[in-house]
N, C-alpha and C positions, 0 to 999 in steps of 0.2 A: 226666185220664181215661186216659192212655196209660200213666203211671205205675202207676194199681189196676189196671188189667188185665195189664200186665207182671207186677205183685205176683201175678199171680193162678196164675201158671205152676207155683208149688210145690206150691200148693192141687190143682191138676187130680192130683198123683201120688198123692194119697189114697187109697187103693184101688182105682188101675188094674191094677195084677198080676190074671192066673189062671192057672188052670192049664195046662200044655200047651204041648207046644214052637211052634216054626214052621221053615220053611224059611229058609236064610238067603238065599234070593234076594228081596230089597227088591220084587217087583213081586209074588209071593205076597199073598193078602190074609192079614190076620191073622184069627183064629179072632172067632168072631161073640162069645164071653164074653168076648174082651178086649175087644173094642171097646164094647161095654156095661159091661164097669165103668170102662175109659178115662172113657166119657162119664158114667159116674154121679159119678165123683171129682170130674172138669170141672165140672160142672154146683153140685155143690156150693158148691164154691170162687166159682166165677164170679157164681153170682146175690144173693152176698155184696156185689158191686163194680156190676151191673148188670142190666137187666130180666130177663125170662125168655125172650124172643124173640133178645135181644142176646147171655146169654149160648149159647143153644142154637147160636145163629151163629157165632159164635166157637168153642165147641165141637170145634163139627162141623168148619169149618175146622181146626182143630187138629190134630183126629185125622185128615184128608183130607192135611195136608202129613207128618205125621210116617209114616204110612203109605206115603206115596211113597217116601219117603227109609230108612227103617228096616225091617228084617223084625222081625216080634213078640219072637225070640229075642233081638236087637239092644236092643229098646226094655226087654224085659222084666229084662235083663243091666244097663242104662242106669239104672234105675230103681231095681234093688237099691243100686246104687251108689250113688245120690245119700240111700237111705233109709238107709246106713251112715256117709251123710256123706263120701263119697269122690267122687272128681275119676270122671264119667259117661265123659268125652268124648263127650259130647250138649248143644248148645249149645242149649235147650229157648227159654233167651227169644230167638232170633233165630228159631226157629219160631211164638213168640207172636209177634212183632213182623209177620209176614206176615196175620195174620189180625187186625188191630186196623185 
């Protein structure tokens, strides 16, 4: 179980980009369009591996720790990267691993 939800972490960056900068102070919230498609990618992915309550849990979790730690600009720089296939420096599965 902790291995498909680990798996699941790639899945969530599915179409979490939008548009629009952020501040790069990490306690800024991010813009309400990122965080709906953050959670529509998640959501995706995740209820591939489990329920719809677990994954909405999980989720949400997700985007509540990475949100903490990251400004939108941060995550949305993070994100390009890894969709070019290049090193993020965003260690995304020890973010899942907090919410499993």
């Amino acid at each position: 179980m902790i291995i498909r939800r680990v798996a699941l972490v790639g899945a969530l960056l599915v179409g979490a980009s939008a548009c629009g900068g952020s501040d790069s102070d990490n306690s800024a919230a991010w813009p309400s369009e990122l965080k709906d498609n953050f959670m529509t990618g998640c959501l995706t992915g995740a209820e591939m591996g489990m329920s719809s309550d677990e994954a909405n849990d999980y989720c949400s979790c997700l985007l509540n720790e990475l949100e903490s730690e990251l400004s939108a600009t941060e995550f949305e720089e993070a994100e390009q990267a890894m969709l070019r296939g290049e090193e993020s420096g965003v260690d995304l599965e020890a973010f899942a691993l907090r919410c499993i």
